[in-house]
Each structure stands twice: as C-alpha cells, then as structure tokens.
Backbone of each chain as nested JSON, in Angstrom:
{
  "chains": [
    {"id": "A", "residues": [
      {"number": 1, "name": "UNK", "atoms": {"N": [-49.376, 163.294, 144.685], "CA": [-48.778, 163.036, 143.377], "C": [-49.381, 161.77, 142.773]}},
      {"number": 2, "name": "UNK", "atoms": {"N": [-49.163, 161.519, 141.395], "CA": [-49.778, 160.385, 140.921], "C": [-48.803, 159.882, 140.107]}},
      {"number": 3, "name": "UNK", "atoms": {"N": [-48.518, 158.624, 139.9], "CA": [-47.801, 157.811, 139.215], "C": [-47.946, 156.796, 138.551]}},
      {"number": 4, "name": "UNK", "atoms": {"N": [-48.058, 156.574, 137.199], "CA": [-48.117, 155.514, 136.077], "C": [-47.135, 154.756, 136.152]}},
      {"number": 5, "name": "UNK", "atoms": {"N": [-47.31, 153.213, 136.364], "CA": [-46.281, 152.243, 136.077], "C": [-47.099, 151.45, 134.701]}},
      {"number": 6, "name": "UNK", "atoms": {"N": [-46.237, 151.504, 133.992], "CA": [-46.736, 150.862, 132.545], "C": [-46.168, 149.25, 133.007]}},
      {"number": 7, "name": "UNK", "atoms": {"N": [-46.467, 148.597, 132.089], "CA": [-45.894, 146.801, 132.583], "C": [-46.555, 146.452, 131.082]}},
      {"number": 8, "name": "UNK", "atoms": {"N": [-45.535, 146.375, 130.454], "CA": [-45.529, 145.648, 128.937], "C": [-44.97, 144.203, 128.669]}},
      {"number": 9, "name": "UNK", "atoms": {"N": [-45.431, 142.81, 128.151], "CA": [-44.864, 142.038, 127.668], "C": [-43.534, 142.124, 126.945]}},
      {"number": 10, "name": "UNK", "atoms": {"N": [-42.01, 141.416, 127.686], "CA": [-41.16, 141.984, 126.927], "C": [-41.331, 141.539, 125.412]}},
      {"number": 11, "name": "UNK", "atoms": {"N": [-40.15, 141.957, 124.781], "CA": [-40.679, 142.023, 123.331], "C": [-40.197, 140.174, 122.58]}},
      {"number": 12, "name": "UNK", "atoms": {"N": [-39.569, 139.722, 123.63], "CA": [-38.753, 138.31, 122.831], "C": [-40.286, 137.415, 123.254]}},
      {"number": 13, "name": "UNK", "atoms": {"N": [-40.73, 137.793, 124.009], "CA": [-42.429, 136.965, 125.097], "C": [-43.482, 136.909, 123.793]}},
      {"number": 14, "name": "UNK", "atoms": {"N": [-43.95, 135.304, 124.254], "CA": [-44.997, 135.466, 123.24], "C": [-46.243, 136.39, 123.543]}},
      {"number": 15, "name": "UNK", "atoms": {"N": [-47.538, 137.164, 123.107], "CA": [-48.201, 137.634, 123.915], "C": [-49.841, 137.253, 123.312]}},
      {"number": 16, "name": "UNK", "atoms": {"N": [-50.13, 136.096, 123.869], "CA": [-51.208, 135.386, 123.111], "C": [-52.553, 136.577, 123.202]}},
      {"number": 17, "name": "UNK", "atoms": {"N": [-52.681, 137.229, 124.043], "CA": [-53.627, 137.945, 123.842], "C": [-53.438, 139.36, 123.09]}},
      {"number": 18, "name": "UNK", "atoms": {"N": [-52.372, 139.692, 122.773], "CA": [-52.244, 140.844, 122.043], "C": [-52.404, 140.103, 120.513]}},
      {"number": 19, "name": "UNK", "atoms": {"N": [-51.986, 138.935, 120.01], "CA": [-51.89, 138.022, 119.153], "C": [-53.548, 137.75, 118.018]}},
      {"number": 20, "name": "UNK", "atoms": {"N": [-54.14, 137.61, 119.552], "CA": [-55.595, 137.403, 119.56], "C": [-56.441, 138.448, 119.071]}},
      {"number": 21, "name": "UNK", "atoms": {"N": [-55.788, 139.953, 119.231], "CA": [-56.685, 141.043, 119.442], "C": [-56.127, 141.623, 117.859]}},
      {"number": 22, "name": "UNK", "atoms": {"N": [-54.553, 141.52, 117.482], "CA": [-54.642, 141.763, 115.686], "C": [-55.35, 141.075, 115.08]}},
      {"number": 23, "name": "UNK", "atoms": {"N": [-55.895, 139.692, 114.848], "CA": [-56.582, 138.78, 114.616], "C": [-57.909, 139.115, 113.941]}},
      {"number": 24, "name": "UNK", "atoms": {"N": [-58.461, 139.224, 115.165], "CA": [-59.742, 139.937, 115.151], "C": [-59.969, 141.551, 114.718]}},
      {"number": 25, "name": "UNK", "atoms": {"N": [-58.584, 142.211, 114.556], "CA": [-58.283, 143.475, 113.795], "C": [-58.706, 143.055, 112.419]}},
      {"number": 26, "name": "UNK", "atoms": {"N": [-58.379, 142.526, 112.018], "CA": [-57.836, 142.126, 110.287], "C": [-59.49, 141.923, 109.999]}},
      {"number": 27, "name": "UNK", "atoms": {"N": [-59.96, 140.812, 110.892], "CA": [-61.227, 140.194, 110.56], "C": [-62.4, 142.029, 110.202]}},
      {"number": 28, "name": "UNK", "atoms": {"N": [-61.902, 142.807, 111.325], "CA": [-62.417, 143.917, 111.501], "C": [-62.47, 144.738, 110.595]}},
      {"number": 29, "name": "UNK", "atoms": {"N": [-61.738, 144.975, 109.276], "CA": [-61.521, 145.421, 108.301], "C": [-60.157, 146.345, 108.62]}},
      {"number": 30, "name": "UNK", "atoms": {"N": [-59.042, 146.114, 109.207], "CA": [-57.988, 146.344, 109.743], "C": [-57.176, 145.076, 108.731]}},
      {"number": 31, "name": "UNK", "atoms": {"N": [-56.872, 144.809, 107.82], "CA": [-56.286, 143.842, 107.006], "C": [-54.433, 144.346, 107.62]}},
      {"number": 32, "name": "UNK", "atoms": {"N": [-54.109, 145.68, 107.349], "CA": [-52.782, 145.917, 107.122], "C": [-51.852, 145.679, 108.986]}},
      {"number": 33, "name": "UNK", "atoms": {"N": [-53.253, 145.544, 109.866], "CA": [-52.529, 145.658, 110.936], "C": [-50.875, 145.031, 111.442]}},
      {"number": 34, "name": "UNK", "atoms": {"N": [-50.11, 145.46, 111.48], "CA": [-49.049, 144.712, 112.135], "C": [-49.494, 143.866, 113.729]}},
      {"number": 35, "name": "UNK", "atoms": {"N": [-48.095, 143.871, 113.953], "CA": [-47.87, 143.317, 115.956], "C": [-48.876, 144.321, 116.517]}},
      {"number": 36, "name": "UNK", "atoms": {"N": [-49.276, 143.706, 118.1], "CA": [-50.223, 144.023, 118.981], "C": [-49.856, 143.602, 120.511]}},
      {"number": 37, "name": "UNK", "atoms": {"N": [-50.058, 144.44, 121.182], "CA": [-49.166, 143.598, 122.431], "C": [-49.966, 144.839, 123.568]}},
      {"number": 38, "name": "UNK", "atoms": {"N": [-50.191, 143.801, 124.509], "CA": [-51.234, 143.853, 125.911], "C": [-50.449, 144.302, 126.901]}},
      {"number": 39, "name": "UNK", "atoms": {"N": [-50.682, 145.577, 127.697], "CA": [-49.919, 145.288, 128.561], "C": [-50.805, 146.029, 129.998]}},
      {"number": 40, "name": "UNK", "atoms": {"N": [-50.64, 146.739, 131.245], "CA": [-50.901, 147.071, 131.571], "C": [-50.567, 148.535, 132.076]}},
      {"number": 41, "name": "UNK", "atoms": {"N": [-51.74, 149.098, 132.396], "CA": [-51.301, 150.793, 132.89], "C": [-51.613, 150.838, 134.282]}},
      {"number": 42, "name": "UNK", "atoms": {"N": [-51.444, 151.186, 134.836], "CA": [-51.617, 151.081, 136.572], "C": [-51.23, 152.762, 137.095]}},
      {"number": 43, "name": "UNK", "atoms": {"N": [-52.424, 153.142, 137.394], "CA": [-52.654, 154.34, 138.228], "C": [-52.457, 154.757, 139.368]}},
      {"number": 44, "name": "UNK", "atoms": {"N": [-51.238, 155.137, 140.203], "CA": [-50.905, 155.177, 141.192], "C": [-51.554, 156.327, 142.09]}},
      {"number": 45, "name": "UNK", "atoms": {"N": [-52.27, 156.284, 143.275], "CA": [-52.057, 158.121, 144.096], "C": [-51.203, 158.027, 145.114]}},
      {"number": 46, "name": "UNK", "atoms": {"N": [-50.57, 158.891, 145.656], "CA": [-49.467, 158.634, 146.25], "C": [-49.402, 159.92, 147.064]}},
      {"number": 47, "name": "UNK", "atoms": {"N": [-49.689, 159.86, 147.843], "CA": [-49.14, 161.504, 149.047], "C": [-48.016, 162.19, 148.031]}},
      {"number": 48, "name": "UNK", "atoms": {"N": [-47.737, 163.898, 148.141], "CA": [-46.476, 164.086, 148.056], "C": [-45.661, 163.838, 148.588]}},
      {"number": 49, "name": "UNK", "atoms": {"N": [-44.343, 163.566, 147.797], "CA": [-42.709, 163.212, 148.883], "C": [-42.904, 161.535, 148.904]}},
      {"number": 50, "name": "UNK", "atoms": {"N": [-43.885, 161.047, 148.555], "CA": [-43.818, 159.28, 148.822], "C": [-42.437, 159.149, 147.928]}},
      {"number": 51, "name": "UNK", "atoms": {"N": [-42.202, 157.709, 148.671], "CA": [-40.819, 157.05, 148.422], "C": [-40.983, 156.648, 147.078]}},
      {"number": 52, "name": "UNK", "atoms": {"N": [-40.31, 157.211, 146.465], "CA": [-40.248, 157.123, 144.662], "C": [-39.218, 155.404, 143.853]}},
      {"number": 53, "name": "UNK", "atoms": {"N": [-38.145, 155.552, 145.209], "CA": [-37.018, 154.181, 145.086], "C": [-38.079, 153.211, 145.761]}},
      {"number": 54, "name": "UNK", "atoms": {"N": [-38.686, 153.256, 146.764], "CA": [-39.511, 151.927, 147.013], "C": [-40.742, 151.614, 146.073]}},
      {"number": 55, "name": "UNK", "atoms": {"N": [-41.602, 152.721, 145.23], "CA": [-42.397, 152.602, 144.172], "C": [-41.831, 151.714, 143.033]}},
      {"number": 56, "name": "UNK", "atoms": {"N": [-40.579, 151.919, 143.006], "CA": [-40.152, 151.348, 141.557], "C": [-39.712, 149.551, 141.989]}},
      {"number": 57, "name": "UNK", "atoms": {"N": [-39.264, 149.871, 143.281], "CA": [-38.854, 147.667, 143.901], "C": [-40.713, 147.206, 143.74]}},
      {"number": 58, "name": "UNK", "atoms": {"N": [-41.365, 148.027, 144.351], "CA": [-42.795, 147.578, 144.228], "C": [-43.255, 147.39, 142.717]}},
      {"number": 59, "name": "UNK", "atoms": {"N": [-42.908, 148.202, 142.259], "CA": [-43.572, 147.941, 140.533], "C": [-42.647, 146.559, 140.206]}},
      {"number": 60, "name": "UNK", "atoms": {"N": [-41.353, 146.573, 140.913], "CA": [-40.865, 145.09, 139.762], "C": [-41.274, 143.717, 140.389]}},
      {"number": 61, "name": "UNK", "atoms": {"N": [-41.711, 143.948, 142.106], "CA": [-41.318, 143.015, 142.952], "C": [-43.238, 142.355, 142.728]}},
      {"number": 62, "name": "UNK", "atoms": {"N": [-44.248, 143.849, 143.112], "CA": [-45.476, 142.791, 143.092], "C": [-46.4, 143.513, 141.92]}},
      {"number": 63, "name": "UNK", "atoms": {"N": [-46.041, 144.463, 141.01], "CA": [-47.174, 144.912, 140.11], "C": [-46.675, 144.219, 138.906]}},
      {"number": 64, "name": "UNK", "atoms": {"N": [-45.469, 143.799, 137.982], "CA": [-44.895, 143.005, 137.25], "C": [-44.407, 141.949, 137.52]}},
      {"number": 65, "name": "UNK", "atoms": {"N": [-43.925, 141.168, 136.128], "CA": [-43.344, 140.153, 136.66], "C": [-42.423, 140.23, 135.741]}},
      {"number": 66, "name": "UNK", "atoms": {"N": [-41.133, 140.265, 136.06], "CA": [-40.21, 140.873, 135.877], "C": [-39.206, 139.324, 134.755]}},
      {"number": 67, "name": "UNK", "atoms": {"N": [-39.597, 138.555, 134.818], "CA": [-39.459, 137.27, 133.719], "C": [-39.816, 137.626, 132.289]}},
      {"number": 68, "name": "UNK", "atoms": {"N": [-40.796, 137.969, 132.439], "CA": [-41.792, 138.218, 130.778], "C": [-42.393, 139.402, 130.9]}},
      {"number": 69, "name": "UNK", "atoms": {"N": [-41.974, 140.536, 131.676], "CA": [-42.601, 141.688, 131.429], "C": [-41.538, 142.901, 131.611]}},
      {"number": 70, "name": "UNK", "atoms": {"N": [-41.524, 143.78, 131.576], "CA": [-40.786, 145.278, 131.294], "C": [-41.764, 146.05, 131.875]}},
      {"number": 71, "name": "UNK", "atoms": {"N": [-41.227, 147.047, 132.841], "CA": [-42.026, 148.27, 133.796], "C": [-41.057, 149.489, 133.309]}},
      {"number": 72, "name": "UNK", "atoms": {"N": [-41.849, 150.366, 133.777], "CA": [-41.76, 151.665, 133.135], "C": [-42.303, 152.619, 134.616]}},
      {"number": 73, "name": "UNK", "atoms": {"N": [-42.16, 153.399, 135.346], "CA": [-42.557, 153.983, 136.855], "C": [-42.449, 155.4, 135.747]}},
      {"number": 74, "name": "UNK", "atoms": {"N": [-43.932, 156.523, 135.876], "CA": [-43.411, 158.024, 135.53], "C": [-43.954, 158.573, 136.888]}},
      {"number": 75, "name": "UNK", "atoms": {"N": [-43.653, 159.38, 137.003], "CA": [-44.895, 160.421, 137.627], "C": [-44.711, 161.705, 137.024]}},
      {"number": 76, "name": "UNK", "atoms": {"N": [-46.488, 161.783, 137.342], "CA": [-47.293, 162.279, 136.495], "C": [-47.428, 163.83, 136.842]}},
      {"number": 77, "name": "UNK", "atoms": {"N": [-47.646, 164.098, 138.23], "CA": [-47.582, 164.929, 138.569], "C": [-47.172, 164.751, 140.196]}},
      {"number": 78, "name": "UNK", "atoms": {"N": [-46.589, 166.183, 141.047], "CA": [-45.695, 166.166, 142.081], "C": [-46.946, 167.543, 143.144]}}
    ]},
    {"id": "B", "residues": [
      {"number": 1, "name": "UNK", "atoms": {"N": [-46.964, 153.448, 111.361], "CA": [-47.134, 154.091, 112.372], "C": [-47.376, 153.054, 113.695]}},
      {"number": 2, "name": "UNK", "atoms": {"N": [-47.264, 153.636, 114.876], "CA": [-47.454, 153.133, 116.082], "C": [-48.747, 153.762, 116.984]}},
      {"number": 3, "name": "UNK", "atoms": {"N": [-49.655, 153.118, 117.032], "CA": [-51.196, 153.844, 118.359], "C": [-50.891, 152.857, 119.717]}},
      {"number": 4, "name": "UNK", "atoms": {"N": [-51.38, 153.65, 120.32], "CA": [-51.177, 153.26, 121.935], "C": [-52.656, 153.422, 122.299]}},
      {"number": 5, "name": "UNK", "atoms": {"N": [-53.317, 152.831, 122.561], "CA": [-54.741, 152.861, 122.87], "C": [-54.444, 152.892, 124.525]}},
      {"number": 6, "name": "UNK", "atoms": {"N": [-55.191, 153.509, 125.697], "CA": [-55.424, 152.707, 126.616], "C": [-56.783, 152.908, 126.865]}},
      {"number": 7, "name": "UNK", "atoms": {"N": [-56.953, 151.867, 128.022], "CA": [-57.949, 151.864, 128.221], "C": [-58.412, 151.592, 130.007]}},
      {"number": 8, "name": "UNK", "atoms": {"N": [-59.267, 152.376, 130.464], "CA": [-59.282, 152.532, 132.068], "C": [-60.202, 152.299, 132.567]}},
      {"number": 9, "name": "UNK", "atoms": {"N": [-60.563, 151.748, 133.626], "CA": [-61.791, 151.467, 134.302], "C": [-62.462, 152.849, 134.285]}},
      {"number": 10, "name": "UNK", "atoms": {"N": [-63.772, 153.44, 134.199], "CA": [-64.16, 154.293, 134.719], "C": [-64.191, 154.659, 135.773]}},
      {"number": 11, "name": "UNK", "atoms": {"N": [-64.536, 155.763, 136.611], "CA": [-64.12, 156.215, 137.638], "C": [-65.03, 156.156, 138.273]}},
      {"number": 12, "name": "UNK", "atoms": {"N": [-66.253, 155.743, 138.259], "CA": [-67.628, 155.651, 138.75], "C": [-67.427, 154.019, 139.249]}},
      {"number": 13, "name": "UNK", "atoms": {"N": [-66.496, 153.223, 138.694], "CA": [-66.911, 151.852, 138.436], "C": [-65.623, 151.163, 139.253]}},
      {"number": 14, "name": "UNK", "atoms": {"N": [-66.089, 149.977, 140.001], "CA": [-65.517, 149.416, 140.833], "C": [-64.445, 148.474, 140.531]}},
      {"number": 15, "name": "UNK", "atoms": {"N": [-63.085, 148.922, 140.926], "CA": [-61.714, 147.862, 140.125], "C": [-61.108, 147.089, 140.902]}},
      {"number": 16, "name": "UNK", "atoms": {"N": [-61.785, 146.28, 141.497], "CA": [-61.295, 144.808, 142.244], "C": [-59.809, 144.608, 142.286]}},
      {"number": 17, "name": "UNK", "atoms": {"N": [-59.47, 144.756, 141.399], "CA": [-58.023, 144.099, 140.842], "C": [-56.962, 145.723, 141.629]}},
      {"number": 18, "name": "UNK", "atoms": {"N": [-57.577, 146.703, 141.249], "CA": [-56.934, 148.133, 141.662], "C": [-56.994, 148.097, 143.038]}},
      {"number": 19, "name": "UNK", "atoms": {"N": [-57.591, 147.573, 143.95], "CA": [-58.269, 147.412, 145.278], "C": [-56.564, 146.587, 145.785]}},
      {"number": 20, "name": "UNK", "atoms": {"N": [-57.184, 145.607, 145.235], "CA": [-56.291, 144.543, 145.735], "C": [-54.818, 145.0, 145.978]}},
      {"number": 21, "name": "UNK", "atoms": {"N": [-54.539, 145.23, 144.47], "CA": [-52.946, 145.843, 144.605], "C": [-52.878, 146.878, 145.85]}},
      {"number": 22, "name": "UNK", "atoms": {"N": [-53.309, 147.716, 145.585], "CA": [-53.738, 149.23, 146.759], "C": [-53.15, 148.635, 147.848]}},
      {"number": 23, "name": "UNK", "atoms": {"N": [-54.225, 147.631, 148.823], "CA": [-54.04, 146.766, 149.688], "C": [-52.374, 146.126, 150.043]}},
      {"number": 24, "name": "UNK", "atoms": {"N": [-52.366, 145.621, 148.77], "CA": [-51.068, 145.155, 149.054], "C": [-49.546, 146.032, 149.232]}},
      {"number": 25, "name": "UNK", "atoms": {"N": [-50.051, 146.938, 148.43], "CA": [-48.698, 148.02, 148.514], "C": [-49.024, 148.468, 149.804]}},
      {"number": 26, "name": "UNK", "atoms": {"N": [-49.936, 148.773, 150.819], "CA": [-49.883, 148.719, 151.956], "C": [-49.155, 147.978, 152.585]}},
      {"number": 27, "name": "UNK", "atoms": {"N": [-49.184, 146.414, 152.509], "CA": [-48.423, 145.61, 153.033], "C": [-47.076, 145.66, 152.889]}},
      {"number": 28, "name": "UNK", "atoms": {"N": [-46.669, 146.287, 151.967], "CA": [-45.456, 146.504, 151.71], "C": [-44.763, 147.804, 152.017]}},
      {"number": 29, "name": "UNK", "atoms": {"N": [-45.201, 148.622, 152.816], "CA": [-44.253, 149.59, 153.156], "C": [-44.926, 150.779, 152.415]}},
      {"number": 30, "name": "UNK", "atoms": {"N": [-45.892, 150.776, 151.801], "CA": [-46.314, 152.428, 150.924], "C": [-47.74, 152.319, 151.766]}},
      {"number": 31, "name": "UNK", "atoms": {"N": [-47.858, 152.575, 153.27], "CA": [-48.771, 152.689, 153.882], "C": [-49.544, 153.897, 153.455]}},
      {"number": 32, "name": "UNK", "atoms": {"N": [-49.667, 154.761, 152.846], "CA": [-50.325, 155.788, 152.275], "C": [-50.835, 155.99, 151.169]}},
      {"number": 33, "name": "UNK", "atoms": {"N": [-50.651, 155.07, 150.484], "CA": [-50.792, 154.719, 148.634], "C": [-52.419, 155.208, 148.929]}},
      {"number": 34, "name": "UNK", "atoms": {"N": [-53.264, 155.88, 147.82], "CA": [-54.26, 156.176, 147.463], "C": [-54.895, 155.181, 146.709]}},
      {"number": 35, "name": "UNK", "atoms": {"N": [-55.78, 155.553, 146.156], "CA": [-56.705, 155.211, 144.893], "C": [-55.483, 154.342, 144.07]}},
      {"number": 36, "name": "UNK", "atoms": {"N": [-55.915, 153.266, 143.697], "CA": [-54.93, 152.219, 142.662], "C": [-55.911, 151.841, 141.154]}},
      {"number": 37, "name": "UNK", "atoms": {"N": [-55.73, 152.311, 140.077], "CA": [-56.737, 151.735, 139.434], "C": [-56.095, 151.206, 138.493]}},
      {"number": 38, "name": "UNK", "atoms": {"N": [-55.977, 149.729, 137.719], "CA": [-55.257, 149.009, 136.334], "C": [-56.33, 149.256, 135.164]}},
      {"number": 39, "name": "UNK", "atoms": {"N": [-55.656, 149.856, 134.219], "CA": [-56.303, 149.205, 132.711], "C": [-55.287, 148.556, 132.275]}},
      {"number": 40, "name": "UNK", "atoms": {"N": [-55.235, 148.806, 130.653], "CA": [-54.468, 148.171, 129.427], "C": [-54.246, 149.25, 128.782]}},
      {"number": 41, "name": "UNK", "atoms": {"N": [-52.67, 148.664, 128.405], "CA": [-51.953, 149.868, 127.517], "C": [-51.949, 148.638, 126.323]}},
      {"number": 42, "name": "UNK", "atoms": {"N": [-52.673, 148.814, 125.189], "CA": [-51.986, 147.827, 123.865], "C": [-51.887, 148.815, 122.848]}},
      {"number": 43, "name": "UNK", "atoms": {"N": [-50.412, 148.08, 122.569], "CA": [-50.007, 148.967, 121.306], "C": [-49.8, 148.429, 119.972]}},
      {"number": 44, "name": "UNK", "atoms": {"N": [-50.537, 149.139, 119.219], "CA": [-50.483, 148.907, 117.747], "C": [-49.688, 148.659, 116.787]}},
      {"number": 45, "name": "UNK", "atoms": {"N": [-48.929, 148.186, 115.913], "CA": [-48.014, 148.917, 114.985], "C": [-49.138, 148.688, 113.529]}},
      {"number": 46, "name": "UNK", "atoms": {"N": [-49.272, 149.728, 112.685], "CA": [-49.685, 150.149, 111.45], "C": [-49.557, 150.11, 110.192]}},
      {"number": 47, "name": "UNK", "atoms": {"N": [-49.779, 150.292, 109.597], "CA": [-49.055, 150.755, 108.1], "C": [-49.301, 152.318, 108.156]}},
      {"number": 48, "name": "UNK", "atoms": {"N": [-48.539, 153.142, 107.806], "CA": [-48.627, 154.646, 107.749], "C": [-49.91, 154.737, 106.758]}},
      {"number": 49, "name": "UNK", "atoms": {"N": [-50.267, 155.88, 107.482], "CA": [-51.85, 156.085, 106.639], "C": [-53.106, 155.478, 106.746]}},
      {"number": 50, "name": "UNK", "atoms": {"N": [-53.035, 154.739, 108.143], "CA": [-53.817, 153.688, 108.362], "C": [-55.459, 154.577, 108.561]}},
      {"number": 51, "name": "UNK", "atoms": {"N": [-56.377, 153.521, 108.695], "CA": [-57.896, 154.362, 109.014], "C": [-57.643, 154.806, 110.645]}},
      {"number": 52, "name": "UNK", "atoms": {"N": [-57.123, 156.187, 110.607], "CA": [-57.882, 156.015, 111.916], "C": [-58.738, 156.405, 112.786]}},
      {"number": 53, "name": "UNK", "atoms": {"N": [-60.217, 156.378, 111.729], "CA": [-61.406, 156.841, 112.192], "C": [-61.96, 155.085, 112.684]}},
      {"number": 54, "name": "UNK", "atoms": {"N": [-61.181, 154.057, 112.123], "CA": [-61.625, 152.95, 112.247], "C": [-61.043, 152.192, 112.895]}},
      {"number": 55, "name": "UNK", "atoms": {"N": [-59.614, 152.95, 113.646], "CA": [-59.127, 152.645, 114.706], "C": [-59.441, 153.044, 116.129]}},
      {"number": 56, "name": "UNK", "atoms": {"N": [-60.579, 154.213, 115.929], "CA": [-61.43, 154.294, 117.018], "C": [-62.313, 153.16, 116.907]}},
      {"number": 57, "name": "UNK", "atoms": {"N": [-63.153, 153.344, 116.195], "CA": [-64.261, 152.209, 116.34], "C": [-64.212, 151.035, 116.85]}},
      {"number": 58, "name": "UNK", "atoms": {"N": [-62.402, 150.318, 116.451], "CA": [-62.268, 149.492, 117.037], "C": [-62.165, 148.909, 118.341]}},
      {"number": 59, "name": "UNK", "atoms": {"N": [-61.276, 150.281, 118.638], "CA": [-61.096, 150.583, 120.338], "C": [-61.872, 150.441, 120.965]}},
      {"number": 60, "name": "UNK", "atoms": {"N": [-63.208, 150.899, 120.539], "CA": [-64.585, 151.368, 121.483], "C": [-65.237, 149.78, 121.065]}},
      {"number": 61, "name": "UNK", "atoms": {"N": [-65.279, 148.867, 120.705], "CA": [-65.804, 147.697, 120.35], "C": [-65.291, 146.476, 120.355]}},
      {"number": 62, "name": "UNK", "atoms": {"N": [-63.902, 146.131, 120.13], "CA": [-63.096, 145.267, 120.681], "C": [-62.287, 145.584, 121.627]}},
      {"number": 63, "name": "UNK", "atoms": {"N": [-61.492, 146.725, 121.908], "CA": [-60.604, 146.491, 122.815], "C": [-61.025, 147.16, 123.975]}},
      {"number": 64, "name": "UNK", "atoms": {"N": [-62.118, 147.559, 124.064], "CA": [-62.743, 148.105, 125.322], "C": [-64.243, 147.883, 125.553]}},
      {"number": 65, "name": "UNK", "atoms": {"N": [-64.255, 147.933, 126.812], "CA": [-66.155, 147.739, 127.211], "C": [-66.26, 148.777, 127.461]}},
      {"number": 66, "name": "UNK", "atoms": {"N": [-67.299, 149.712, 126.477], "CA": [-67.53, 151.412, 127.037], "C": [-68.696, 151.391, 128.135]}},
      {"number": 67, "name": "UNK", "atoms": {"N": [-69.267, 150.38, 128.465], "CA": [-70.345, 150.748, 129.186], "C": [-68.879, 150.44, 131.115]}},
      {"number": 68, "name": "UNK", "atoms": {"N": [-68.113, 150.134, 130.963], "CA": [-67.292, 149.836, 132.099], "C": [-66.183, 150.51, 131.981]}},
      {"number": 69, "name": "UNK", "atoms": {"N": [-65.506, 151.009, 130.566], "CA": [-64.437, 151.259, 130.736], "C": [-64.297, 152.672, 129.732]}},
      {"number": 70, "name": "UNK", "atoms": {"N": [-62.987, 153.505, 129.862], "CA": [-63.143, 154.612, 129.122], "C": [-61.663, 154.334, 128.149]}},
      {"number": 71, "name": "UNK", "atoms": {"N": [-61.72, 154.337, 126.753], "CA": [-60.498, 154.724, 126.084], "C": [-59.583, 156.182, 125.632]}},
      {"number": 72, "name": "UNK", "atoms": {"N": [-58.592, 155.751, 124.955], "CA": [-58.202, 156.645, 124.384], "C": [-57.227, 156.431, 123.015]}},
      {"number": 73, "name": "UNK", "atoms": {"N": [-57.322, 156.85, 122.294], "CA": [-56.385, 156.741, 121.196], "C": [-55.092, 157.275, 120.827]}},
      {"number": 74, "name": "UNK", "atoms": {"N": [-54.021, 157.296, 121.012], "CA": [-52.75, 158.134, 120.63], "C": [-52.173, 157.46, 119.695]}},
      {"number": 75, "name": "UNK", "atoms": {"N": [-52.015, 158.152, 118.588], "CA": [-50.725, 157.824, 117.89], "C": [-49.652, 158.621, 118.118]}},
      {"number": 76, "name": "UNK", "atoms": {"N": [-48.011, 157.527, 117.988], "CA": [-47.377, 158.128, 118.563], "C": [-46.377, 158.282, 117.521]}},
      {"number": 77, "name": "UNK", "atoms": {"N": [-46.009, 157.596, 115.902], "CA": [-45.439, 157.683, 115.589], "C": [-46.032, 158.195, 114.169]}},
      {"number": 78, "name": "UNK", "atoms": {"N": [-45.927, 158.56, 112.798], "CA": [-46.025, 159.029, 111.902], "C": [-45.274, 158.166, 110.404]}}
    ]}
  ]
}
C-alpha cells in the first residue's frame, strides 16, 4: 500500500518561503496572485496491513512538527 | 480559485532527505516501510480566471527544477 502524509504550514504560521515564491509570482507576470504556502508531500510504501495508527504518531511525532505545521495521513492505495 | 502544484523528486533521482526519513521510521517501529520519497505541496490562491497556461510555466521554472524534479498542476477550486 502507499500513503501520502501532506505537512502544511498551519495557517496562523508565518511561511517565509511560500511568501517568497508569490513575490517572485507577481514579478513573473502573475500580478493578481494571492497567499502561497510551502508545504510538504511525503510518499509513503508500506507492506499491506502496515500499522495505519502508528503511521499517523509517526507523521506527527518525526515527519511534522506539530507547533507550526498541520498533517494530513491518506492512503492511496491498499 | 485555489492550484495545488506539487512537485516530486523524480524517480530516477536520488532523495537523501526520503532516505533518511525511510531509515528512521525504521527506528521507530515501521520496520518494513519501503521507498520514502518528499516533495512540496504549495498552494496557490488566485483570482478566478487566472492564466493558467502561465501557471504552468511557472511551476516548471520557479517552483520546480525539471531537470531533478517532476510537477503537477491541479486546480482545485473554480
């Protein structure tokens, strides 16, 4: 099976590099761009039947950081 | 509107950072974890009607290295 943990800057967090990257939108001929925000996608493979409740302590405990970021665990396929 | 670009290491191409984690979720009890690979999920917000033949371009030139990495474009909202 495979599993996506998303890990987004929460939304109150400043996110200097998503900040950085509308910026250089606008400069781009992107004038109307709004907010921009960085986050990460993380590609899991995983045997079938892997522990789905210990995937998700792992996504908060060492793939996020759970202060200034928001996780998201799908899987993708079984 | 809202685009969700991501963007992924290629699959040919070596992800240090995907390694590492891999490794570590070993250490942690998912002794079987596969292949680990991180990109970036950044998300857009728009003005409805935005270019987005020029929201590829951008993708493929600022927010990604195509010779290392592969994108994609979704919009998700209307």
């Amino acid at each position: 099976m495979k599993a996506l943990v998303t890990v987004m800057p929460k939304p109150s967090v400043l996110d200097p590099q998503g900040a950085a990257a509308a910026e250089a939108m606008r400069h781009l001929g992107m004038e109307n761009v709004g907010r921009v925000r960085i986050g990460k996608l993380i590609e899991i493979e995983l045997p079938d039947g892997a522990d789905e409740a210990r995937l998700n302590e792992i996504s908060r405990d060492l793939l996020s950081n759970p202060v200034i970021e928001d996780f998201e665990v799908k899987i993708v396929n079984r």
